[in-house]
Structures are given as C-alpha cells and as structure tokens.
KOLVO-988000 format. One record per residue (C-alpha): residue number from 0; residue in three letters; x, y, z. Coordinates in pm, 1 decimal, decimal comma, padded with zeros to 6 digits. Each point is the difference from the previous one (the first is absolute). Layout:
- seq_type_c1_c2_c3
- NUM_ALA_X_Y_Z;
...
//
This chain:
- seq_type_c1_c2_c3
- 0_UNK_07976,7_-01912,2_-09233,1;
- 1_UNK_-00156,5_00206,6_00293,3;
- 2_UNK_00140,5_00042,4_00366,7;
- 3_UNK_-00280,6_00036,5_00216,4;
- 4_UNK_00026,6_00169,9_00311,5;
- 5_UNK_-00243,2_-00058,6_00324,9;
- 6_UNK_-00033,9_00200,4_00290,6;
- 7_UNK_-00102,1_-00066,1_00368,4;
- 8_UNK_-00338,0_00051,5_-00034,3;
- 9_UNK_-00003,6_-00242,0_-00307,3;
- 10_UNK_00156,8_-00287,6_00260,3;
- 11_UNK_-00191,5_00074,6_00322,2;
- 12_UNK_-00254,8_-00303,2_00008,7;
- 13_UNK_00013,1_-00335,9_-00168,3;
- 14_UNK_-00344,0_00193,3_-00200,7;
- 15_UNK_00238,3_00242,4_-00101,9;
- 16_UNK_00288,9_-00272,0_-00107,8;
- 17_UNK_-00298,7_-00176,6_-00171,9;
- 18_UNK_-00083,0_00292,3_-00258,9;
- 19_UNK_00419,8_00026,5_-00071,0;
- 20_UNK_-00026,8_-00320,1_-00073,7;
- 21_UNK_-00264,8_00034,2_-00265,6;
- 22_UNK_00187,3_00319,8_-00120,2;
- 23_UNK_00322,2_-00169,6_-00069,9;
- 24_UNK_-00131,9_-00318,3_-00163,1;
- 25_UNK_-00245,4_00208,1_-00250,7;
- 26_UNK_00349,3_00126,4_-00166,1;
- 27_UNK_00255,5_-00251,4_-00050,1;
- 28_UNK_00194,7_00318,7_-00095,9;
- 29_UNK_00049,0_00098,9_00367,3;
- 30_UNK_00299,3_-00174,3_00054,2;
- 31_UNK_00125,7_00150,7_00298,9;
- 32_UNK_-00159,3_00121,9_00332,5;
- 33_UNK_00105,3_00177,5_00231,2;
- 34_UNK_-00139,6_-00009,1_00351,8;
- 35_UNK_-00050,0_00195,8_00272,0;
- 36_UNK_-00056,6_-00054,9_00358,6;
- 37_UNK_-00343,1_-00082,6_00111,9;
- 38_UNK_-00183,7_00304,5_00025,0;
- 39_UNK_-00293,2_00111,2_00243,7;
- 40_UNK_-00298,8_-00198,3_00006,3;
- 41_UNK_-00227,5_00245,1_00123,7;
- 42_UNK_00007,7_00363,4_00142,0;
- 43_UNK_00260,0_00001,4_00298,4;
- 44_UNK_00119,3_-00322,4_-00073,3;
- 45_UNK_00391,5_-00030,1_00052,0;
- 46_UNK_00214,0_-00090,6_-00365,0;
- 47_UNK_00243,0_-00249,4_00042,7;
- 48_UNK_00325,3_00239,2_-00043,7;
- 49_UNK_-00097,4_00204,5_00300,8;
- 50_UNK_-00121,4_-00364,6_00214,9;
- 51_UNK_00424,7_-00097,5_-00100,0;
- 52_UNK_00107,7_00357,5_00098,7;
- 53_UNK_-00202,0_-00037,9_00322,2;
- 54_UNK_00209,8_-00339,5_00053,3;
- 55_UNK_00307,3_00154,3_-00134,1;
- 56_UNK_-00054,2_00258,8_00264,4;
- 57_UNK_-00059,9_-00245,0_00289,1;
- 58_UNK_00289,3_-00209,5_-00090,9;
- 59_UNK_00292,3_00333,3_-00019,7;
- 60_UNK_-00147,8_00126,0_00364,5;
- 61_UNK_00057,5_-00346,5_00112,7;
- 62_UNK_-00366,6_-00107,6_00073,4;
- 63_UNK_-00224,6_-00243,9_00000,5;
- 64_UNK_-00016,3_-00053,4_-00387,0;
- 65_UNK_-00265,1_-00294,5_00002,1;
- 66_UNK_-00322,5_00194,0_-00018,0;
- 67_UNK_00089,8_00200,6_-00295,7;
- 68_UNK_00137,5_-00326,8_-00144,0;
- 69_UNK_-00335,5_-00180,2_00050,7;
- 70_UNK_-00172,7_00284,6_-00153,5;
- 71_UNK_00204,8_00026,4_-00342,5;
- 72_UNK_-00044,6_-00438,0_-00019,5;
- 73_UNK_-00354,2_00097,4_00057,0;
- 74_UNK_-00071,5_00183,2_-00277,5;
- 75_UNK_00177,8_-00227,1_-00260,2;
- 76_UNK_-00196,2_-00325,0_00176,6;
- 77_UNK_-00314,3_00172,5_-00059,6;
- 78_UNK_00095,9_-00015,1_-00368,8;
- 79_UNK_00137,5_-00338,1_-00018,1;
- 80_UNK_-00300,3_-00112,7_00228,2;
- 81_UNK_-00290,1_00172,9_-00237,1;
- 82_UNK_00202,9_-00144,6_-00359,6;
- 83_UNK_00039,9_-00314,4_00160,4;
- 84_UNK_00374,7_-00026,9_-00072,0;
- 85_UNK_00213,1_-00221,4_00202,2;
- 86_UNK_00074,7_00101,8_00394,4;
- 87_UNK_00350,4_-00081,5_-00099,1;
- 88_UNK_00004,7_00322,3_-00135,6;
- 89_UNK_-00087,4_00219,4_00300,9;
- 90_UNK_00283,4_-00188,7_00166,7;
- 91_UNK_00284,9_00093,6_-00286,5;
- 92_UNK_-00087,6_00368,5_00060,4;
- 93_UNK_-00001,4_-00036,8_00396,5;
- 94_UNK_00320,1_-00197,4_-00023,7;
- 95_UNK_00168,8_00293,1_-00277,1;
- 96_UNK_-00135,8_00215,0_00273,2;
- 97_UNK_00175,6_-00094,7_00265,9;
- 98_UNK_00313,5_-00035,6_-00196,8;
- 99_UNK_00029,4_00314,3_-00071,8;
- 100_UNK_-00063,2_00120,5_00372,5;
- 101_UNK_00290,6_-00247,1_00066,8;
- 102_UNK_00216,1_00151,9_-00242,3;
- 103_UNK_-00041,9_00325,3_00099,2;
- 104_UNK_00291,0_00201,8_-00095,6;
- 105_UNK_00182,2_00311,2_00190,6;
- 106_UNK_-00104,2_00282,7_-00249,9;
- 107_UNK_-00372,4_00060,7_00132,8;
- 108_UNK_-00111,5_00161,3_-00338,2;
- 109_UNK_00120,2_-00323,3_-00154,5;
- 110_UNK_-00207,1_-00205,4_00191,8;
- 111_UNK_-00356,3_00223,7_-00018,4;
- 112_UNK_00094,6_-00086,8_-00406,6;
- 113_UNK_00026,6_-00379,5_00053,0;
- 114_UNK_-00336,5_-00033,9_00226,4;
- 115_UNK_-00171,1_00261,3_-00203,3;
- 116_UNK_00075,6_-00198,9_-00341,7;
- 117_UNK_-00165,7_-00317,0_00137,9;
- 118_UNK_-00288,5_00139,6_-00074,0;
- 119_UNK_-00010,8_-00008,3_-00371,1;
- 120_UNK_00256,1_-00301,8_-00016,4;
- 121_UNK_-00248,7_-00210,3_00206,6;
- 122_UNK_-00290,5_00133,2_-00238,4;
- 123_UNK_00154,0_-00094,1_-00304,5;
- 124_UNK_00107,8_-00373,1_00130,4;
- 125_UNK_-00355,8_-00045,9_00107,4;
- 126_UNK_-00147,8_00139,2_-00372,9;
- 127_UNK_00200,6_-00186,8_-00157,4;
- 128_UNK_-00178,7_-00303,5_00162,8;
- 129_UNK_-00331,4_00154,7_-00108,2;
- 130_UNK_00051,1_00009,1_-00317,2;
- 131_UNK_00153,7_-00313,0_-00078,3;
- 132_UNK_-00288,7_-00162,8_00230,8;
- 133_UNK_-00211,4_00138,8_-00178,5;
- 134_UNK_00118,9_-00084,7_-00372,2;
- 135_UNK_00289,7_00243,7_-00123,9;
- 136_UNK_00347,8_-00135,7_00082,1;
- 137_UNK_00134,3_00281,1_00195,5;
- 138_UNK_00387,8_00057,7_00108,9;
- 139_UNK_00080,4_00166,9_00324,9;
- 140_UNK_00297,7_00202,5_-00151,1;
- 141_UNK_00273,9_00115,3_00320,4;
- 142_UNK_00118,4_00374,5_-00099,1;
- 143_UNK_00322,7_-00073,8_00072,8;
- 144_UNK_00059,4_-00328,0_-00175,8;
- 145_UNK_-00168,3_00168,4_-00300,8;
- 146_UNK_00251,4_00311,6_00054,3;
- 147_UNK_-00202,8_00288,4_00168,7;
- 148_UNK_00312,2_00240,3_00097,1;
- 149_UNK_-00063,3_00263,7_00248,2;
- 150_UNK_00221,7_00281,1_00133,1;
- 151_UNK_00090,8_-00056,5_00422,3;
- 152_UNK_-00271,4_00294,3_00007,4;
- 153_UNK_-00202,9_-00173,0_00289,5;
- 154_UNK_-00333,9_00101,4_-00016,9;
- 155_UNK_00062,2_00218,8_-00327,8;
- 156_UNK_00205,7_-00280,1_-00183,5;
- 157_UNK_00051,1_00103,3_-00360,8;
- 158_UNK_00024,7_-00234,6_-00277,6;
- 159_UNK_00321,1_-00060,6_-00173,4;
- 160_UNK_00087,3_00038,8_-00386,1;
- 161_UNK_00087,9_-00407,6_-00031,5;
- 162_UNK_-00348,1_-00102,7_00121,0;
- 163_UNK_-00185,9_00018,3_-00317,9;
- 164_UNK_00261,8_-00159,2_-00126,1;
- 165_UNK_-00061,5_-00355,1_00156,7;
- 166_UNK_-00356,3_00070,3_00061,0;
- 167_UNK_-00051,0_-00012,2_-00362,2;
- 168_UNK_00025,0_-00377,9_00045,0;
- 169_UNK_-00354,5_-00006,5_00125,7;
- 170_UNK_-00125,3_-00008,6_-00334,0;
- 171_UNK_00107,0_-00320,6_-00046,9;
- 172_UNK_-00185,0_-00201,0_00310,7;
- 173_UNK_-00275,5_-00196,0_-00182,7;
- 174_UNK_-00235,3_00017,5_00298,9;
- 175_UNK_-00130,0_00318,6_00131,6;
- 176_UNK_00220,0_00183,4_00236,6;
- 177_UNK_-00121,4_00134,6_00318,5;
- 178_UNK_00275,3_00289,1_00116,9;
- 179_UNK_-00031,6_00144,2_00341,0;
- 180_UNK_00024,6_00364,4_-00003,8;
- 181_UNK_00158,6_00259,4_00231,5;
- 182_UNK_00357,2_-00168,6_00030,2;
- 183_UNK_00313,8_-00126,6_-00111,3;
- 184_UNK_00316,4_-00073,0_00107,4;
- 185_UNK_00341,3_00168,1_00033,7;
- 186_UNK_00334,5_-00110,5_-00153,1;
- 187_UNK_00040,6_-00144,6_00356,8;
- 188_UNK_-00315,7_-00220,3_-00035,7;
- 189_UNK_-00173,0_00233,1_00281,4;
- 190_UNK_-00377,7_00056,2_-00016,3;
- 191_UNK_-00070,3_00392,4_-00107,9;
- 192_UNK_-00354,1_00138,7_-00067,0;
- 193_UNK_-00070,5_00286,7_-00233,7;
- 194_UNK_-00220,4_00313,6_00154,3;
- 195_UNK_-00321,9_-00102,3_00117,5;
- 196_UNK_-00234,5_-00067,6_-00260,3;
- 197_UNK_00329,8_-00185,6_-00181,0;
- 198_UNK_-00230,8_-00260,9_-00153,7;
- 199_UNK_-00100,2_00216,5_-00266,4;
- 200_UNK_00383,6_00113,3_-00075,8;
- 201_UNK_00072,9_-00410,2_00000,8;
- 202_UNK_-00257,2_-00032,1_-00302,8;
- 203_UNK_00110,7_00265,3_-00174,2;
- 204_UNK_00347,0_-00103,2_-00006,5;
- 205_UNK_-00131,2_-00350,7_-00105,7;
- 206_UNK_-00129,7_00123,8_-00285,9;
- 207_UNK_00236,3_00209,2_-00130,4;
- 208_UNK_00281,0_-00291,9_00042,5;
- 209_UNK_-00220,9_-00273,0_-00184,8;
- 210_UNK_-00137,8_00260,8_-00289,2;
- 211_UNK_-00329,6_-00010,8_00132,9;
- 212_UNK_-00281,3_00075,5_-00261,7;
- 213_UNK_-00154,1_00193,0_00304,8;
- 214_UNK_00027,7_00048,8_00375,4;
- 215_UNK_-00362,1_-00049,0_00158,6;
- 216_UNK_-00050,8_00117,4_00321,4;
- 217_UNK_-00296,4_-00133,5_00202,4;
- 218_UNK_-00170,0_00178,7_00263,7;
- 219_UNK_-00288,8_00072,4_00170,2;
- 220_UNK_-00129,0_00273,8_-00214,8;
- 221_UNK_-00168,2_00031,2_-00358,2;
- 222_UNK_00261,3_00299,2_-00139,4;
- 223_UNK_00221,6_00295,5_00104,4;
- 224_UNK_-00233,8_00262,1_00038,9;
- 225_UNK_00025,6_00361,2_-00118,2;
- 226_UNK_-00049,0_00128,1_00366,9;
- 227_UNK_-00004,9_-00161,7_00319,4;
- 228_UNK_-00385,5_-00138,8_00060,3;
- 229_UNK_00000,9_00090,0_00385,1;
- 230_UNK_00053,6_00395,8_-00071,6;
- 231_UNK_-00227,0_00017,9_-00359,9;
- 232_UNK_-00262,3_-00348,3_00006,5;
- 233_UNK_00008,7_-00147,6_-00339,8;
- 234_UNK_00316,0_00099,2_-00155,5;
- 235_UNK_-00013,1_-00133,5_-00375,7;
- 236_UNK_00254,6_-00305,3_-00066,5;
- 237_UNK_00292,6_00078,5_-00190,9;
- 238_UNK_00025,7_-00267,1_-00299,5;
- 239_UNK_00370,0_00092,1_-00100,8;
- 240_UNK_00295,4_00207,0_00140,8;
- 241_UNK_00354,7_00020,2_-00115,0;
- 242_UNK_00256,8_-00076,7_00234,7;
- 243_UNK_00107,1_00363,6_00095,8;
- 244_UNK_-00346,8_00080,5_00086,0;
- 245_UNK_00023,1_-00311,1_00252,3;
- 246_UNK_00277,7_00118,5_00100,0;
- 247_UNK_-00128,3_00361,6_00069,1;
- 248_UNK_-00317,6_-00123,1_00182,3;
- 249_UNK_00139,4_-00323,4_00213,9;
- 250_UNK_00247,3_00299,8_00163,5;
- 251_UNK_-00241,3_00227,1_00088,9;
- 252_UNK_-00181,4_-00311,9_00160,6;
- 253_UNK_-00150,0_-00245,9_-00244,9;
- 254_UNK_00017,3_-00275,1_00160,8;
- 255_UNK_-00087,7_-00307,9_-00202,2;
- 256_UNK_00434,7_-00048,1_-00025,0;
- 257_UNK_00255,0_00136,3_00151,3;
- 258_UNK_00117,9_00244,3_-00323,5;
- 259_UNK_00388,4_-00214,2_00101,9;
- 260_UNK_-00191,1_-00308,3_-00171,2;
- 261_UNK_-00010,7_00168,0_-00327,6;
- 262_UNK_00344,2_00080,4_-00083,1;
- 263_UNK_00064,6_-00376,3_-00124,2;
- 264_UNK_-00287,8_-00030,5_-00266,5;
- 265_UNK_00062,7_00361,4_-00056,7;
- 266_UNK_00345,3_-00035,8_-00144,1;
- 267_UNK_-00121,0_-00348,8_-00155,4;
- 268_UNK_-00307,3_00193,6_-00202,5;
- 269_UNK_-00230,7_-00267,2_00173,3;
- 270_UNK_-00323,8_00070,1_-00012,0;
- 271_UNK_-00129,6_-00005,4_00395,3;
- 272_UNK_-00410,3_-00090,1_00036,5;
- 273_UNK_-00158,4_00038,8_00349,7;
- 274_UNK_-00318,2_-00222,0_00059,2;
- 275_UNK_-00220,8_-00136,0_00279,9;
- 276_UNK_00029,6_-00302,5_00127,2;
- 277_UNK_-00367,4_00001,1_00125,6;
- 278_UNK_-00129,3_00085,9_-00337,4;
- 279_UNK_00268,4_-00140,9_-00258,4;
- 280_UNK_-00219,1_00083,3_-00324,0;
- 281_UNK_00036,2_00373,1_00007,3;
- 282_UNK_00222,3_00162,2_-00219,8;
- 283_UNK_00180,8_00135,3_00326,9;
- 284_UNK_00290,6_00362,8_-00061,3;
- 285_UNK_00278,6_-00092,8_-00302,0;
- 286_UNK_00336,2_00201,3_00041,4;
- 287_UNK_00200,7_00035,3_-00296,0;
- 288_UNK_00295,3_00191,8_-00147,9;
- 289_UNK_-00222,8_00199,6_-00238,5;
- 290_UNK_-00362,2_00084,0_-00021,5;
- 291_UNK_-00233,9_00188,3_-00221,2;
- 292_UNK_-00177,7_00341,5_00225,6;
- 293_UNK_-00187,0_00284,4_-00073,9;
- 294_UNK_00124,6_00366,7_00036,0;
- 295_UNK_-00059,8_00131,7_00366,4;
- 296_UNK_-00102,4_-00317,9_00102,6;
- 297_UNK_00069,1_-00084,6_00382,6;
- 298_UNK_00063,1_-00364,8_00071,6;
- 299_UNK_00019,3_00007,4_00378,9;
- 300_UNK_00005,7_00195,6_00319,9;
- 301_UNK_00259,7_-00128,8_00267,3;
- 302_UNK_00072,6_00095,0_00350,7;
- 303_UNK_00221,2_-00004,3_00309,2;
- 304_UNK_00067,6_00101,2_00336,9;
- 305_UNK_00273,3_00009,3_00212,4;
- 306_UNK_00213,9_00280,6_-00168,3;
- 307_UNK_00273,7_00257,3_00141,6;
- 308_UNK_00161,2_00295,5_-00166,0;
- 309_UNK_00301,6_00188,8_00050,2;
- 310_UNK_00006,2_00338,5_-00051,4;
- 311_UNK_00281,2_00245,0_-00092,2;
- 312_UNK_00047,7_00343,5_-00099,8;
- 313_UNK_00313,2_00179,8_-00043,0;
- 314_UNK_00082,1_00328,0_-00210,2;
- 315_UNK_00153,8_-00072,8_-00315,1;
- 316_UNK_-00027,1_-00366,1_00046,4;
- 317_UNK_00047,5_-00018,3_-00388,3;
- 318_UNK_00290,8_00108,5_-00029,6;
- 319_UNK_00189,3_-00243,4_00296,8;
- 320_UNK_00143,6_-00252,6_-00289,4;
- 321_UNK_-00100,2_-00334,2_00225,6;
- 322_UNK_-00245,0_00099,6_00244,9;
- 323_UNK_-00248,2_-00257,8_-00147,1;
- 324_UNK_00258,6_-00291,5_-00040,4;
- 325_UNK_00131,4_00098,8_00433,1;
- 326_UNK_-00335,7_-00068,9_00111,9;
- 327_UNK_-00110,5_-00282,7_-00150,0;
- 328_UNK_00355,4_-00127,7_00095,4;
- 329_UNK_-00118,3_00031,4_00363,1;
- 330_UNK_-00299,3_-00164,0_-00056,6;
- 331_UNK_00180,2_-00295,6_-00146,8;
- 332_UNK_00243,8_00022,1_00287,6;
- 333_UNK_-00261,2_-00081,8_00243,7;
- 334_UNK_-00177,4_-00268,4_-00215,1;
- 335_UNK_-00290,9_00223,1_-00051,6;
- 336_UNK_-00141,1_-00047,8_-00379,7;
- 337_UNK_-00218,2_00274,7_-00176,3;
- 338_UNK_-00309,7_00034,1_-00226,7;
- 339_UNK_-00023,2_00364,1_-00096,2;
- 340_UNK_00236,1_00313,5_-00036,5;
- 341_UNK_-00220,7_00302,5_-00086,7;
- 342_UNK_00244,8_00302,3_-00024,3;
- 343_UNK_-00009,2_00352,8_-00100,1;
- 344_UNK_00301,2_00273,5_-00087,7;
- 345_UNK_00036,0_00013,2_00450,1;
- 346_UNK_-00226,5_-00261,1_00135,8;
- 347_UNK_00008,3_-00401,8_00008,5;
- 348_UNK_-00204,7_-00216,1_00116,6;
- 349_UNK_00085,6_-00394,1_00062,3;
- 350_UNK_-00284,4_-00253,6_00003,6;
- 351_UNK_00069,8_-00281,2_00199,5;
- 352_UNK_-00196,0_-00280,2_00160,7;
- 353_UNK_-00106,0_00045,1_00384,2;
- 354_UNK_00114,1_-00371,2_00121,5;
- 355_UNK_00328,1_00003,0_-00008,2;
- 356_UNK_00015,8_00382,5_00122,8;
- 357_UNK_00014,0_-00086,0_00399,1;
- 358_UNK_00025,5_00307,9_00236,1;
- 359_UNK_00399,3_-00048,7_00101,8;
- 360_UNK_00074,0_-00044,1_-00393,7;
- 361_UNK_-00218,8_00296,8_-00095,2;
- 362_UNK_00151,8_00235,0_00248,3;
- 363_UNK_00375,6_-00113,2_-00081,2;
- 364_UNK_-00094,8_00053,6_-00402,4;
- 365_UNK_-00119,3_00354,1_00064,6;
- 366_UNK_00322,7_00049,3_00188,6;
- 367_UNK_00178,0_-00101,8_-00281,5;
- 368_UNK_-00137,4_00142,2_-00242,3;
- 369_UNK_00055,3_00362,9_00186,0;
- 370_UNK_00349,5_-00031,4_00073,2;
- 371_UNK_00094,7_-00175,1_-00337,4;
- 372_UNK_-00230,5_00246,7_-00269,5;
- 373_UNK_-00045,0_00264,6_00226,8;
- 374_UNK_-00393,8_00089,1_-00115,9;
- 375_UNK_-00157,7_00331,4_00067,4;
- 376_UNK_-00262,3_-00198,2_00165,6;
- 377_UNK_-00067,4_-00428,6_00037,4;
- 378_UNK_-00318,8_-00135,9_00103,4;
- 379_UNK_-00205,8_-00348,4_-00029,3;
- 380_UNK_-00386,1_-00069,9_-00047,9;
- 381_UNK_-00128,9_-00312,6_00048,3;
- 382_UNK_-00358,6_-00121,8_00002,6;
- 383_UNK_00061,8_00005,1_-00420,8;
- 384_UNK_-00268,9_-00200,2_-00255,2;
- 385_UNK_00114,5_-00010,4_-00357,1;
- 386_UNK_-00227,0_-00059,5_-00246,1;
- 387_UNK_00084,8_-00123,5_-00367,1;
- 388_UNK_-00216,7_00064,9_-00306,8;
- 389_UNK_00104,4_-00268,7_-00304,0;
- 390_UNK_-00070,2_-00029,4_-00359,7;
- 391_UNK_00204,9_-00079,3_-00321,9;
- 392_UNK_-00249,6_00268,2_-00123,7;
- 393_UNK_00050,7_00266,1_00183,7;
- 394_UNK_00319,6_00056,1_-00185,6;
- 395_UNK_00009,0_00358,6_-00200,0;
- 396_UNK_-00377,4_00023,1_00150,6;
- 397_UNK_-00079,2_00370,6_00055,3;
- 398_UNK_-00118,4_00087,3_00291,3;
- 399_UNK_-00003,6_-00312,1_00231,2;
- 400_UNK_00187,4_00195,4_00314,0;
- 401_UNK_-00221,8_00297,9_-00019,0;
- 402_UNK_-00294,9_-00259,8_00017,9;
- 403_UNK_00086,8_-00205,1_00276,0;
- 404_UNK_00130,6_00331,4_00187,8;
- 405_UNK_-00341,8_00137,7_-00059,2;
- 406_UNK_-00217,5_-00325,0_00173,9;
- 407_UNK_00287,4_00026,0_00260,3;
- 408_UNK_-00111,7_00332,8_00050,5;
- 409_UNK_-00344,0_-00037,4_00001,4;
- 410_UNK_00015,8_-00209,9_00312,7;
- 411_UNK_00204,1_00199,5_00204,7;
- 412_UNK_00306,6_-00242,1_-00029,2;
- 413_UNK_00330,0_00246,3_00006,1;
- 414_UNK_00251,0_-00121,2_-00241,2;
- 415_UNK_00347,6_-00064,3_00228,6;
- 416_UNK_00200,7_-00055,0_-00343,2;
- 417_UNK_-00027,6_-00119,0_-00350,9;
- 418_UNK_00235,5_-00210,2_-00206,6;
- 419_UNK_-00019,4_-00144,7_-00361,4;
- 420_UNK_00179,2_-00203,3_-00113,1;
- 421_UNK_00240,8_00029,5_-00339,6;
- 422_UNK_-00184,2_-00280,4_-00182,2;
- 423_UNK_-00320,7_00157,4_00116,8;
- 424_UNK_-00236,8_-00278,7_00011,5;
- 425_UNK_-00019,4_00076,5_00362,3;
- 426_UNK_-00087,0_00334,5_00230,6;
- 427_UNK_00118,8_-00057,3_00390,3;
- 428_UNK_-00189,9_00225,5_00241,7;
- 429_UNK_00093,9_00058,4_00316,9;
- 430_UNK_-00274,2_00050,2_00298,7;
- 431_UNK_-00044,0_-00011,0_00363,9;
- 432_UNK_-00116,2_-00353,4_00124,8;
- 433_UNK_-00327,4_00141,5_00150,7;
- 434_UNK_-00087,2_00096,8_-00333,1;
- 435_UNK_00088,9_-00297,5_-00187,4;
- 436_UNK_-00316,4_-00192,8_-00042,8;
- 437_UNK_-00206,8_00346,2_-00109,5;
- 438_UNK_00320,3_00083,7_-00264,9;
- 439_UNK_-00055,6_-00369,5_-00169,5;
- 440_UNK_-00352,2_00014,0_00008,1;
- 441_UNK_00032,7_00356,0_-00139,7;
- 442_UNK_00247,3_-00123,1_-00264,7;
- 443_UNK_-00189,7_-00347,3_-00086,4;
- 444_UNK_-00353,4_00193,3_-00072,1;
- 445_UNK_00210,3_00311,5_-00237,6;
- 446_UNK_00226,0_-00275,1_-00184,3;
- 447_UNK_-00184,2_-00361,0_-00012,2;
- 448_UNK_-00358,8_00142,7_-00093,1;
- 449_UNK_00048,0_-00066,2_-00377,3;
//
C-alpha cells in the first residue's frame, strides 16, 4: 500500500481537487492521503493557514473576528460551490469554526494550534466527500481517535513513540482513508500542530506506522532538481537520491519537504517518491536508502541564507581540557542550537542560525562567553550563506575541494570557511550573502556540467 501525500497547491481550486481525484482512484494502492490546507490559487493569493492565523490573530487582540471568518468560509464555499457538494458542508466548517473561537483556551500558543489545524481538518472532511461522491468510499479518519500522539510542543509538537503503534490500525479500514496532516493531539486531548509545513511530517509518519510500500509526496513540481532553477535555468532532474543526500540538500534549503519529514520513512527504509500533481505521469525524484552513482559524481547543489558565526581565538586553546564542551554548554543554556564548529589548535568558530540570535541575546552570549572561557579575542559575523555540495560519489573522489575552490575562485567569491563532512558525500562552504547567487552559479556550471 502507498500513503500519498498532497500539498496546498495540490488543494487550492476544486480544478486542482479534480486531478487528486483522478490520481488517487488510478491506484487502488494509495490507501491513505494525507491533506493539506488549501493552497494559493494564484500569485498573491492568501492560503488558508495564514486566512485562520489572520482570524486567530483578530480573535487573541479581541477584535472584530467576522471578516477574517467570512474569508476562510469563503474559500472552502468556493470549493463546495464549483464540486457541487452539499451547502451543508460549508456550514459544518463555519459551525467547527466558531467552536473553536468559543473554546478558546488561556495558553495563546494553544489556541493559534487549534484555529491553525482547521485548516487541514476541514480539508480532509470535505475530500472525503469528494471522493466518495464521486465513486471511492472514502473515510474521514480523526487523528486523535486513530491515535496521533503529539508532545505539548505547541507549534513544534513532536510525535510520541506509542503513535505508530495504534496508527498501524489504519491498514485495516476497507475504504480509503483521508488523514489530515499537520496535527495531533496531546495526552490531554489538546490540539498541537507540528512546524509549519507539518503535513509532510504527518505522511511520513503514516507510512512508516502502516509499512507503507512507499511514501509519495505530491507537489507542484516534476523532481528535486540538482540546483535551484531561479539561480542556474534548467537544472537537470534528479531521478534518484538516497536519503542522506535529502537530507544534506533539504538543510541547506531544498525545499520540496521540510528534511524533519524524513526521519520516519528514513528509519522505516521506505522508499519516499516526489511527483506533480499537475503532471502525474512523470517519473517525478525517488529517495531511497541505497543507490547505485558514479565516482565524482555531484547529485545536487543546495543553499541558504541567514547564517551567524562565532568566533574565538585563544592561545593554547588545545590544551584547556573542556573549552569546546563550556561553550556549547552556553549555547544550550540560552536555547541557541548550532550547525557548524570549524576549529583549529587556538581558534573556533560556531555556526549558528541568525533567527533566533536577537541583539539583547547576542550581546549577553558574548558576555558570557568572555567571562566564562576567557578568549584572547570573541567576535560574531553575520550576513553568512552556506552552501552544500552532495553526492554518494564524491566519496574517496580526488580532488573535488580543490575543484569547487577553484570555480569559487574564478568568480571572485572569497571562501569565509570550509567544512566536510566525515562521511564525505557532502562539502559545506561558507560565503558572504552578497556573493551567494555568483558562488552557486559558479559551483553548478564546475560540478553539474557532466
């Protein structure tokens, strides 16, 4: 059996809903599917989840909530209105609407999770209808009667262990199942969402508690790419990636999934297969456990912005048995997680992201970090692009740094630092963000040309 996955874009229109439609019913193997919100319908349209955090909003300032209502019913009446499905249907989701306003709850985080998760509850009541109207028997499956455990994380709501437990009864429903994806419930029976972009993690964890033959993924693109299309036009498709070169790319900003979505199929060994909803027929990016590559072959070019890095220098820094273990201790201190630590025999450098880093924080880590370590010197750069190069093959490949250093080079682009990593399918480089979109070019045309 397959759990199918479909984004926002893939639910934005009743055309859109239409072509799921035909997707699910030409595989009676997809037996699960997992919806989304209702995407954007058109460029600067307004998705659903942002309409409900827009209400959400209204409602916690203690507004006049009824506009933003109106516009969320909108959207799904347009739906109900072009499928010809029953009004009665646009009045359930008003009415669960308005019950959750009414039930609004002290812990404002809380709340945001409840309104936000109408979204794809309300999308998967109303496929369900679709389907079955339109000849496959379809279930509307609740997360938490089927057992979708989530930590009291609101807003980053982690599933727990005894989920995939009881959501391995899923198997079983003789009709297909139509999941809503970004939330669960806690052991308290409160509504919490996963990290934006949760759908994808919902599907994933689907399929790894059923034994899914594969996890398909529908979007509104053909394949991954080896490079992103908007900084080298025409990228070639990439038919097949293993799941650490996902993971390697989706961090340093492929974003087809959030790279959290793969850790469930990961540790399942289920094969994941991103395809378009708009053109279902192509073969679309398989991600596997293990593939076949060639030697020095480069799979993909990822990149990111919004970097910071510590830096630190202090004379026989080597020798100063827990200097390394002290700092990152303050780091975790003031909830401040890293990506990088470059270091030399009196010199380390801390790669963190920018976000979280505001100006009062920064200032009171510095301070820290002088009177607890005591560095020769302590500074932080921001304004940081990394930029990942990925391939299985690149493994025991000769001379892949010195070539990507060399188109770097070539362009001007100054190096900031360099990092490989241990199971060296992947080189990080590390440049200023002005010269981000020159470095990938740079890199793309040196290490994607064959």
């Amino acid at each position: 059996m397959k759990v199918a996955k479909f984004g926002g874009t893939s639910l934005a229109d009743a055309g859109q809903i239409q072509k799921v439609v035909q997707i699910v019913k030409a595989d009676p193997t997809r037996r699960i599917v997992v919806v989304s919100a209702p995407g954007k319908r058109f460029s600067g349209d307004i998705k659903v989840t942002d309409l409900l955090i827009a209400l959400a909003k209204a409602v916690l300032a203690g507004r006049p909530f009824e506009s933003e209502l109106a516009a969320v019913v909108e959207r799904y009446a347009g739906i109900q209105q072009a499928l010809n499905l029953d009004r009665e249907v646009v009045t359930e989701i008003e009415n669960d609407l308005r019950c959750r306003i009414q039930n609004r709850c002290e812990n404002e985080a809380q709340f945001l999770d409840a309104i936000k998760a109408a979204g794809e509850d309300n999308c998967a009541k109303l496929m369900a209808r679709v389907f079955t109207q339109q000849g496959l028997p379809a279930r509307y499956v609740d997360p938490r009667e089927a057992g979708m455990l989530l930590s009291e994380d609101f807003g980053n709501a982690q599933v727990l262990p005894e989920s995939y437990t009881r959501l391995a009864a899923l198997r079983n429903v003789p009709e297909t199942v139509v999941f809503p994806g970004f939330f669960g419930y806690t052991q308290r029976g409160q509504v919490a969402t996963f990290p934006r972009g949760g759908s994808d993690i919902t599907g994933s964890i689907l399929a790894a508690a059923v034994g899914a033959h594969q996890y398909e993924n529908f979007t509104d693109v053909d394949s991954v790419f080896a490079i992103d299309p908007r900084i080298l036009p025409n990228p070639r498709p990439i038919p097949v990636l293993t799941y650490r070169e996902m993971r390697e790319l989706a961090y340093a900003g492929f974003g087809v999934f959030h790279d959290e979505a793969i850790v469930p199929v990961v540790q399942a060994k289920i094969p994941i297969c991103i395809k378009n909803t708009n053109r279902p027929d192509a073969p679309g990016t398989l991600i596997v456990p293990q593939r076949k590559y060639r030697h020095g072959e480069v799979i993909g070019i990822a990149s990111a912005d919004g970097f910071s890095t510590i830096n630190l220098s202090k004379y026989m820094m080597n020798r100063e048995v827990g200097f390394g273990r002290r700092l990152l201790q303050i780091l975790e201190q003031e909830q401040l997680s890293f990506e990088h630590v470059p270091s030399g025999i009196d010199s380390m450098s801390v790669i963190l992201r920018r976000a979280p880093l505001t100006r009062k924080k920064e200032e009171h880590v510095l301070n820290r970090i002088r009177e607890e370590l005591r560095p020769d010197d302590v500074t932080i750069a921001h304004d940081l692009a990394l930029i990942m190069v990925v391939g299985e093959g690149m493994r025991y490949a000769v001379g892949m740094a010195a070539k990507a250093c060399a188109a770097l080079a070539n362009t001007g682009v100054n190096i900031e630092m360099i990092n490989q990593g241990s199971s060296e399918i992947s080189i990080m480089f590390g440049v200023k963000e002005m010269d981000h979109k020159t470095a990938v070019e740079a890199l793309g045309r040196a290490l994607l040309a064959s």
